[in-house]
N, C-alpha and C positions, 0 to 999 in steps of 0.2 A: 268149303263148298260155296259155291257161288247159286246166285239166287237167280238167276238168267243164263246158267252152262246147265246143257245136256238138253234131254226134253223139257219143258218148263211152261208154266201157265201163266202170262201179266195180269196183273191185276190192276185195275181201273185210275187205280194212284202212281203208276207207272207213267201214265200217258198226262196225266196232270194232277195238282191238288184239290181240282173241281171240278164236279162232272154235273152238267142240268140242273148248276144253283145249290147241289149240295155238295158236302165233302166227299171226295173222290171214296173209294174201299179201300183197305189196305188186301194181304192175301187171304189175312185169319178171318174177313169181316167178308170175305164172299159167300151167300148161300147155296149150303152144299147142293139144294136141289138144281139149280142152275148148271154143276158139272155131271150129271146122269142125265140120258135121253135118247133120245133115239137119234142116229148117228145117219148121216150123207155124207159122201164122197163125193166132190165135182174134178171131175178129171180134164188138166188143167197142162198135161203134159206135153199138148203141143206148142205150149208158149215158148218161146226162146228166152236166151239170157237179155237181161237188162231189157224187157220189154213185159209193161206191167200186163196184171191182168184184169178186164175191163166185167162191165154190168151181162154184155152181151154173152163173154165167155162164160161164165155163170148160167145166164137162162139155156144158150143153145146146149149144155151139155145136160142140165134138167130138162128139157124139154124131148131130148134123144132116149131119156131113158124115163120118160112119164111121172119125173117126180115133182111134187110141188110143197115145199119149205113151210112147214108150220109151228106154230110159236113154240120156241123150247126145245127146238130141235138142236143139235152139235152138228155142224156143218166143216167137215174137214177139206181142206185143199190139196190136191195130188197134183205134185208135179215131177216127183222121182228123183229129186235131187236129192235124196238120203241115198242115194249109192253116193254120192259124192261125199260122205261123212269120213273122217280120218284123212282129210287130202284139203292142201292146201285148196282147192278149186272150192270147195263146201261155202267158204266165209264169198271167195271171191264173185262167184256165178251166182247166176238164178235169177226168178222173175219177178212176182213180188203182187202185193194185192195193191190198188190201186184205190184213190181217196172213195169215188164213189163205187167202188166194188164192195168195200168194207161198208160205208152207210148204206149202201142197198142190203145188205144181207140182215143188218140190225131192223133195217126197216121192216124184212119180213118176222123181226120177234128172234133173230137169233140172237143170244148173251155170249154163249162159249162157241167161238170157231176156230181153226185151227190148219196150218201149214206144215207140209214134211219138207222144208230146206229150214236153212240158217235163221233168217228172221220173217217177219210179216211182210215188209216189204221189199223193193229192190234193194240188189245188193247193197252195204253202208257205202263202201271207197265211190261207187258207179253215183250214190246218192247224191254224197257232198260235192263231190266235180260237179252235176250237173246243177246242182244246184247255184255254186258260185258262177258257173259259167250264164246260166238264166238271170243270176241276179235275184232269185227269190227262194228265201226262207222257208215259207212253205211248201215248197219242194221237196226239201228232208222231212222223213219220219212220215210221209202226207199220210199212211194209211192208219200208225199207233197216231198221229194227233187228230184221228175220227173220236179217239176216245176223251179227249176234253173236251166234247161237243154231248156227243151219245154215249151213253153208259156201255162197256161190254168186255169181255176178255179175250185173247187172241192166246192159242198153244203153238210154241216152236219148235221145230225141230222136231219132229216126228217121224215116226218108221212103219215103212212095209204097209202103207196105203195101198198098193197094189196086190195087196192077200184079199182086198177087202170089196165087196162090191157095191153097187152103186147105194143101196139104201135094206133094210129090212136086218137091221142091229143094233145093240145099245152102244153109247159109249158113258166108260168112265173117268173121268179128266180128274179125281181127285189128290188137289196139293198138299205141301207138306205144312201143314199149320205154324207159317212164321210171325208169330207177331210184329205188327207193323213192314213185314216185307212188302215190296214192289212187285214180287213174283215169286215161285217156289217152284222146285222140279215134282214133276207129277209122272206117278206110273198110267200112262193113257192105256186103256185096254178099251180090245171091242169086245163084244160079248153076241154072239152070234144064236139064233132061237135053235132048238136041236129039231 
């Protein structure tokens, strides 16, 4: 079983060994209270492939639907690209969070956020081209290397964000207790009030 296939949660020592002067987390050293909370959806679906998604795209869709982001909150990202799962397009496509989309959301107190494609950011193959082609390093990974700066975790690969609406749910993001892992696969459930 691999510790980054399927749904899965990184963990802060994933993106580096140091995170704000201390040692990074591993998965088993994350507190659970951080994966329970009150769950948003920012719906992100009209972004196209290989074009990240920015500060703006974030507020104008909280702003459409009167939410405002408060500390502890699980902020999932919808972009539909779990129909794409079981097909080679799933790794290939997609859009991706962008360096300061990801510091903006920590900035408002979020820990656990989370995406339903492949990874956090643009696709990997789309990553590395562009990156040799720019000339800058930085380029690859820009949204997980927010986490050797600011503390936080990012959930991949997620399903059926579109069952869900915009805010008024819990989420449960709890991993699978690997010691010293980089990440863990996690049954992410919403939990909806009756």
């Amino acid at each position: 079983m691999g510790l980054h296939a399927t749904t899965h949660i990184d963990a802060p020592w994933h993106y580096g060994p140091v995170v704000e002067g201390k040692p990074a987390k591993t998965i088993d050293q994350i507190p659970l209270e951080w994966c329970y909370g009150d769950g948003i959806v920012i719906d992100c679906t009209h972004k196209e492939d290989f074009v990240a998604i920015t500060i703006d795209d974030l507020k104008k869709d909280l702003d459409k639907n009167g939410i405002s982001i408060q500390e502890g909150n699980i902020v999932l990202i919808r972009t539909d690209r779990d129909k794409m799962m079981g097909t080679a397009d799933f790794v290939e496509k997609g859009t991706g969070m962008s360096k300061e989309a990801t510091e903006w959301l920590i900035d408002q107190g979020v820990k656990v956020m989370g995406i339903d494609q492949w990874g956090w950011d643009l696709p990997l193959k789309y990553m590395a081209k562009k990156a040799r082609e720019l000339n800058d390093p930085e380029y690859f990974w820009e949204g997980h290397r927010v986490g050797i700066e600011k503390e936080y975790l990012h959930i991949e690969q997620l399903t059926n964000l579109s069952a869900l609406p915009p805010s008024g749910f819990k989420v449960s993001v709890f991993p699978l207790k690997i010691v010293g892992g980089s990440a863990a696969p996690a049954r992410v459930v919403a939990i909806m009030n009756p």
